[in-house]
N, C-alpha and C positions, 0 to 999 in steps of 0.2 A: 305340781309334782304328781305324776303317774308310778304308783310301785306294782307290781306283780308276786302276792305272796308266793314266798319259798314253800316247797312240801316240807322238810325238814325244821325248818325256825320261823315257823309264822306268826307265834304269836309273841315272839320275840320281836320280829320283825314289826311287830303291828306298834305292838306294845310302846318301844321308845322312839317310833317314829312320831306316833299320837303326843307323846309328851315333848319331842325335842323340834317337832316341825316348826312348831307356833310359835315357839320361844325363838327361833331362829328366822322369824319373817314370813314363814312359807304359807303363803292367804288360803290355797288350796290342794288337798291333800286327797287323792283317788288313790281306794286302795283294789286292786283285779283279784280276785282270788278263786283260782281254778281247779282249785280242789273238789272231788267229785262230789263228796258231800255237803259242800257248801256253793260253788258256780256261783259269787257275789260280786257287785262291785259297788264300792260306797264312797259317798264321797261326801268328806271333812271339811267346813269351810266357816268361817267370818271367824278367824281367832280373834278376844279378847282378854281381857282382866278378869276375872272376880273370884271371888274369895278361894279356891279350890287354884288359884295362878292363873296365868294365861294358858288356854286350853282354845280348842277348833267348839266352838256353841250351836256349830247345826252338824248333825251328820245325816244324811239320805240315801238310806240302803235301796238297791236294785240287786235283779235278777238276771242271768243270762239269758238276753232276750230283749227285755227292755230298753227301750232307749233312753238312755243316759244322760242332763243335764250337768255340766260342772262350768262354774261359769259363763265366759264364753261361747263354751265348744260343747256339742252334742257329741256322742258316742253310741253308735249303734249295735249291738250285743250279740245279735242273733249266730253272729258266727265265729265267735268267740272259744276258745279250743278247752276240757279240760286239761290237767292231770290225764295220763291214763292206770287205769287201776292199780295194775301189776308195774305201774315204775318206781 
């Protein structure tokens, strides 16, 4: 699963995505986020059990720029869009 946080509800968006993914199956969880003062993209992965419930147990933050491992697939960054300021 690829999300693109929202300008307005991101950390909403983050928030119960982080909790509801894994309970729901979902192995890996890429989150884009193009906000100007963050240009992140991270990616959630090997959900398990343990004491705290089942939760995503690795997450690997990147930079726009960076090339991006998530599973399978590579993702190249470099030209990746923000936000623009005044939107």
């Amino acid at each position: 699963m690829v999300e693109v946080v929202s300008r307005t509800n991101s950390l909403t968006d983050i928030r119960h995505a982080l909790h509801d993914y894994p309970r729901m199956g979902v192995p890996l969880y890429v989150v884009v986020d193009p906000r100007t003062d963050k240009r992140t993209v991270t990616v959630h992965s090997d959900p398990s059990e343990g004491p705290d419930g089942i939760r995503y147990r690795k997450t690997v933050p990147y930079a726009f720029g960076d090339t991006v491992s998530a599973g399978r697939w590579t993702l190249e960054t470099e030209t990746l869009k923000s936000y623009p300021a005044d939107w």
